[in-house]
Every structure is written in structure tokens, then in C-alpha cells.
N, CA, C and O atoms as CSV, one atom per row, in Angstrom:
chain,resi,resn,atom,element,x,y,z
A,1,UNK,N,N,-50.568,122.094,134.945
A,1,UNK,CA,C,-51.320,122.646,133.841
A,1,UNK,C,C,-50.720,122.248,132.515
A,1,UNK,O,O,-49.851,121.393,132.340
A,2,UNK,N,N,-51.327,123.011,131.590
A,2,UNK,CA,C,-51.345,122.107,130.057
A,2,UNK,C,C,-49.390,123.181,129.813
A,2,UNK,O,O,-48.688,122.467,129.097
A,3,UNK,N,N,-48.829,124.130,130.111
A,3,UNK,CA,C,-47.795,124.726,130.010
A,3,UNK,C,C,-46.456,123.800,130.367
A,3,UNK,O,O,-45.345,123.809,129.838
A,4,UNK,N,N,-47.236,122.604,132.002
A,4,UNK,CA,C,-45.973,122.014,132.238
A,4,UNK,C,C,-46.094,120.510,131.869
A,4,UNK,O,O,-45.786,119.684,132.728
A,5,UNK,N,N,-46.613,120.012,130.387
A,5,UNK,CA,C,-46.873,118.796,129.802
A,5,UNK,C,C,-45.590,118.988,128.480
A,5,UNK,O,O,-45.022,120.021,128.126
A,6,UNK,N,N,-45.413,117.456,127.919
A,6,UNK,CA,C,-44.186,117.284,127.172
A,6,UNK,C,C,-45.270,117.323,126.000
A,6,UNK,O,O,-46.419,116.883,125.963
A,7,UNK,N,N,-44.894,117.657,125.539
A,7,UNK,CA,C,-45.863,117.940,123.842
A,7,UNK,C,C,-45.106,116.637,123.456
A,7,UNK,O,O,-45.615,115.526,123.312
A,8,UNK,N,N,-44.184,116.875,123.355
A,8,UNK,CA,C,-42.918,115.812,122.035
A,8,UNK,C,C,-43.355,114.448,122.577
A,8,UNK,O,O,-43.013,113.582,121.772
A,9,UNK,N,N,-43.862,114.032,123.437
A,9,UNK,CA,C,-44.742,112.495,123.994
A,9,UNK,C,C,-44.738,111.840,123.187
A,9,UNK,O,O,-44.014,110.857,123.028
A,10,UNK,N,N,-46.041,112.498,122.097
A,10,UNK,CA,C,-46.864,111.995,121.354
A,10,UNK,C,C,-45.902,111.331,120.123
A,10,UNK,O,O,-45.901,110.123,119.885
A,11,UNK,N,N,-45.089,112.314,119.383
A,11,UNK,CA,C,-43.830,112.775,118.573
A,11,UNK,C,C,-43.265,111.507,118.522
A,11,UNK,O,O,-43.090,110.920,117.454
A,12,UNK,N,N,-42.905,110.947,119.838
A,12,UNK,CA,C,-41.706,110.073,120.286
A,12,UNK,C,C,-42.458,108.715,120.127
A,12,UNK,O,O,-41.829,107.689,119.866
A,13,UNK,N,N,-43.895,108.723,120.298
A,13,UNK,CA,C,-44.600,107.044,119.754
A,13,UNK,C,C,-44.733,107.325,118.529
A,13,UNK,O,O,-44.162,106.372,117.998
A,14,UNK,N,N,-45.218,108.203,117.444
A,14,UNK,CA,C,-44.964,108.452,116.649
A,14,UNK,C,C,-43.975,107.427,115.607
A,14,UNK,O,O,-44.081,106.449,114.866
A,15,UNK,N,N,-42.839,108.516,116.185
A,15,UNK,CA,C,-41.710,108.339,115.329
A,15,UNK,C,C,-41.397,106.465,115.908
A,15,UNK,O,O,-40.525,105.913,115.237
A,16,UNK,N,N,-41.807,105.903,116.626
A,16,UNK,CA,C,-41.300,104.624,117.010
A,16,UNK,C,C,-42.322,103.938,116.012
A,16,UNK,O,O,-41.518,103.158,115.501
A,17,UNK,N,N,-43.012,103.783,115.641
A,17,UNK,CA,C,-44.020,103.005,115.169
A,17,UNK,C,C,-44.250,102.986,113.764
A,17,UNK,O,O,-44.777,102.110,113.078
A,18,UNK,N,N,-43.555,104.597,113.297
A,18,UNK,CA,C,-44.371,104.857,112.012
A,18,UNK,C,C,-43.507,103.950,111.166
A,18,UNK,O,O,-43.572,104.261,109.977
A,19,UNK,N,N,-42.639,102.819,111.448
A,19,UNK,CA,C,-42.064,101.955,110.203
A,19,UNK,C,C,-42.823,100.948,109.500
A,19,UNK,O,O,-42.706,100.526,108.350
A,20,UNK,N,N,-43.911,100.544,110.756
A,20,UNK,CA,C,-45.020,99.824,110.557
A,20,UNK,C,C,-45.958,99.959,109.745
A,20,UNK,O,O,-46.636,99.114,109.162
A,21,UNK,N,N,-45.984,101.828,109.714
A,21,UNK,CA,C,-47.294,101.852,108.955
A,21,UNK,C,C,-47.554,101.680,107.288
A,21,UNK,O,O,-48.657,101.303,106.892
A,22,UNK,N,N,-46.488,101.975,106.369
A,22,UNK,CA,C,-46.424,101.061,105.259
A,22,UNK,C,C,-47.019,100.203,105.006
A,22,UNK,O,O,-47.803,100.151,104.058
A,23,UNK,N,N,-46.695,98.979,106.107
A,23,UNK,CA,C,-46.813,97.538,106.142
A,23,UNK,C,C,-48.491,97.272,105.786
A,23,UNK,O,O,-49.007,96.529,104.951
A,24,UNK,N,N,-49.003,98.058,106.629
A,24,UNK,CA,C,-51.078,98.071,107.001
A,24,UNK,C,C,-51.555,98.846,106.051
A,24,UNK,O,O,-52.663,99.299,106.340
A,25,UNK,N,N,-51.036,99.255,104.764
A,25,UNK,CA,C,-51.773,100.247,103.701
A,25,UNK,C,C,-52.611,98.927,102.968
A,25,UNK,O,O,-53.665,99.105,102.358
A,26,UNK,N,N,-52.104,97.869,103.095
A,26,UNK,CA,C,-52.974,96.583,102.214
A,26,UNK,C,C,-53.766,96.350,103.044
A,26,UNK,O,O,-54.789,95.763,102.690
A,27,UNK,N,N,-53.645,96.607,104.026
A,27,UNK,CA,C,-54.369,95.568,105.010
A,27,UNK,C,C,-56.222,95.660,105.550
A,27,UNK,O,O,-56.845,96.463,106.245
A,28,UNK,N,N,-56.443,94.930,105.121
A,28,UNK,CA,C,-57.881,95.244,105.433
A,28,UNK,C,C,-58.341,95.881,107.153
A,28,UNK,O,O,-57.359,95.513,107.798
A,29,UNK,N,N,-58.976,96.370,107.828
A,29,UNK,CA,C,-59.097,97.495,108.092
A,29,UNK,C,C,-59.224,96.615,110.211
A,29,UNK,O,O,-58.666,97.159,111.164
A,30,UNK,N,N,-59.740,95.804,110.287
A,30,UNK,CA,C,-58.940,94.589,111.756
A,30,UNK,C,C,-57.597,94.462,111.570
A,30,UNK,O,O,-56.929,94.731,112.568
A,31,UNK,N,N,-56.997,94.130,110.589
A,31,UNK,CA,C,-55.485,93.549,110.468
A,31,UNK,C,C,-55.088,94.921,111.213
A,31,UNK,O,O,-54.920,95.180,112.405
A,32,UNK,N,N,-55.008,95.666,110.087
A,32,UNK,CA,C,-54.485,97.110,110.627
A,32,UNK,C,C,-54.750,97.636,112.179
A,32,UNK,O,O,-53.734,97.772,112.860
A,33,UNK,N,N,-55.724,97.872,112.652
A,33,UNK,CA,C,-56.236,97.905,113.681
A,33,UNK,C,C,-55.121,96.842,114.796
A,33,UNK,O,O,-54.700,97.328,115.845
A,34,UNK,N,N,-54.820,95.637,114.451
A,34,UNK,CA,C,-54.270,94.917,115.182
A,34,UNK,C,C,-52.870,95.062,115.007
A,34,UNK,O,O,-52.181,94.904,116.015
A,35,UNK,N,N,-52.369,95.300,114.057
A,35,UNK,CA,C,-50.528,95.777,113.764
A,35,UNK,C,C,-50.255,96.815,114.738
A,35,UNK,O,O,-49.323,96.884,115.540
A,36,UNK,N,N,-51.249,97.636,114.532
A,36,UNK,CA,C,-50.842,99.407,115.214
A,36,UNK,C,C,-51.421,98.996,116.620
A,36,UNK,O,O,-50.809,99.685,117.436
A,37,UNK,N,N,-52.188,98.308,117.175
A,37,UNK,CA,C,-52.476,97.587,118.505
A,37,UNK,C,C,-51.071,97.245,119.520
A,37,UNK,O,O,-50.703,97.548,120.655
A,38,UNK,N,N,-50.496,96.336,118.240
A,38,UNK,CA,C,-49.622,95.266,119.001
A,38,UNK,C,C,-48.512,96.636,118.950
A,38,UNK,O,O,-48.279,97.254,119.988
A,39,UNK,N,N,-47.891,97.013,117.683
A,39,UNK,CA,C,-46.968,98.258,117.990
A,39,UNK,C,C,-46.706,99.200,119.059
A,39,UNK,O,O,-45.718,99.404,119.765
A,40,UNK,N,N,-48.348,99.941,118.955
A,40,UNK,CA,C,-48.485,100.740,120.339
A,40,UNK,C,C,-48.404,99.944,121.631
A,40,UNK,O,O,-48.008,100.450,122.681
A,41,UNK,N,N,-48.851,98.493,121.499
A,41,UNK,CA,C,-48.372,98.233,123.471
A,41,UNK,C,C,-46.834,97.655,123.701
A,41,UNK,O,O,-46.183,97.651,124.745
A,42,UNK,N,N,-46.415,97.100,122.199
A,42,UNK,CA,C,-44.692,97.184,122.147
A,42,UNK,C,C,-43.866,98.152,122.913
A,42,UNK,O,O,-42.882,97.981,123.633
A,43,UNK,N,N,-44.551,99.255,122.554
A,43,UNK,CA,C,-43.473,100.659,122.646
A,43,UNK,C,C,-44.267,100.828,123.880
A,43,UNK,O,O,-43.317,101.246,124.543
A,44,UNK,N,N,-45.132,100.837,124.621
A,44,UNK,CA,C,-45.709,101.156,125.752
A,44,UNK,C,C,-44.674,99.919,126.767
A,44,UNK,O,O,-44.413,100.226,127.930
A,45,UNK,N,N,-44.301,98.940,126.346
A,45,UNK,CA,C,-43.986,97.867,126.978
A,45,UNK,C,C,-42.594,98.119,126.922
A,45,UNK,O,O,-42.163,97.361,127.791
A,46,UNK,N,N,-41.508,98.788,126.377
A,46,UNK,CA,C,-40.353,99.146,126.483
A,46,UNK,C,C,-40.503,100.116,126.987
A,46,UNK,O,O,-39.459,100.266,127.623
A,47,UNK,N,N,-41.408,101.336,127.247
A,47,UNK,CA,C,-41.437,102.440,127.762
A,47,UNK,C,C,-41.651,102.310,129.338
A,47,UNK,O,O,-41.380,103.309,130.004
A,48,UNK,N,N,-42.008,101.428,129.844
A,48,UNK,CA,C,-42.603,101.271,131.204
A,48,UNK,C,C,-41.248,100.219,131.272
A,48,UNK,O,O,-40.684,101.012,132.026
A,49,UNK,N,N,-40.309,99.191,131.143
A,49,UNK,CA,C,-39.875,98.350,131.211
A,49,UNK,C,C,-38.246,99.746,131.391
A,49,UNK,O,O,-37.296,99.618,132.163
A,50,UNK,N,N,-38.423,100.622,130.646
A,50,UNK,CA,C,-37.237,101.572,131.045
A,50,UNK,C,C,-37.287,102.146,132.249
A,50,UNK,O,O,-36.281,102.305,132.940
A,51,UNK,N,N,-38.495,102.512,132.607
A,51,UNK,CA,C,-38.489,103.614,133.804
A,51,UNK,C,C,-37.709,103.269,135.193
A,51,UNK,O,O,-37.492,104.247,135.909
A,52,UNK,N,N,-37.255,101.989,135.668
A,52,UNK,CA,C,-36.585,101.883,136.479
A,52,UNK,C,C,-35.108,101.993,136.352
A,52,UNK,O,O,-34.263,101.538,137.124
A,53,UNK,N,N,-34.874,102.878,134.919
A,53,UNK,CA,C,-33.404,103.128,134.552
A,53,UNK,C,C,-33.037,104.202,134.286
A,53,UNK,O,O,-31.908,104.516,133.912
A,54,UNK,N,N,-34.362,105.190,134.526
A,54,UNK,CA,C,-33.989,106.813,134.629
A,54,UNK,C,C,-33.269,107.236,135.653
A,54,UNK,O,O,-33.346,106.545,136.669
A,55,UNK,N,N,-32.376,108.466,135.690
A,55,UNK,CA,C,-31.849,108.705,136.342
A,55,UNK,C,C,-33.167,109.510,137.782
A,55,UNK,O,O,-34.276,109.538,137.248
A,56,UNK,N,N,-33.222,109.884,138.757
A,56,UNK,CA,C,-33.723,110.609,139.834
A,56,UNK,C,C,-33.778,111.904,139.516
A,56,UNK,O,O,-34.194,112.723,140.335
């Protein structure tokens, strides 16, 4: 149920990405779309690339 979910998930892509977002305030509105694209599957792509290094 929604009691035994990590809230802070969201928090944690968040805080990984938001250095980027500066960068896309010029950016016409595809560019942007494609920065925060490539960012989010970055951090999806280190996030899945860790999981065989959690502990059990």
C-alpha cells in the first residue's frame, strides 16, 4: 500500500538533475524537453546500473 512506498524517490531524481535545469531556461521548449529527457534516463541509467551493488 501507498504507507509502505519511499516518498523521498521522487526527492532523490530531483535533487540529481536539478543542476541542469538553469541550463533549459533559454531553451526553446524541444531542446528543453530533450536535456531533461537525456538527464532523467542518465540517472535512471546509473540507478539500475547500481542495483547489483546493494547490499541483500
Amino acid at each position: 500500500g501507498v504507507g509502505q512506498t519511499d516518498g523521498e524517490g521522487i526527492e532523490w531524481t530531483w535533487d540529481d538533475i536539478n543542476p541542469c535545469v538553469p541550463l533549459t531556461k533559454e531553451m526553446g521548449p524541444g531542446a528543453r524537453h530533450d536535456t531533461i529527457d537525456d538527464q532523467l534516463g542518465s540517472h535512471n541509467w546509473r540507478k539500475v546500473t547500481r542495483i547489483g551493488r546493494l547490499p541483500l
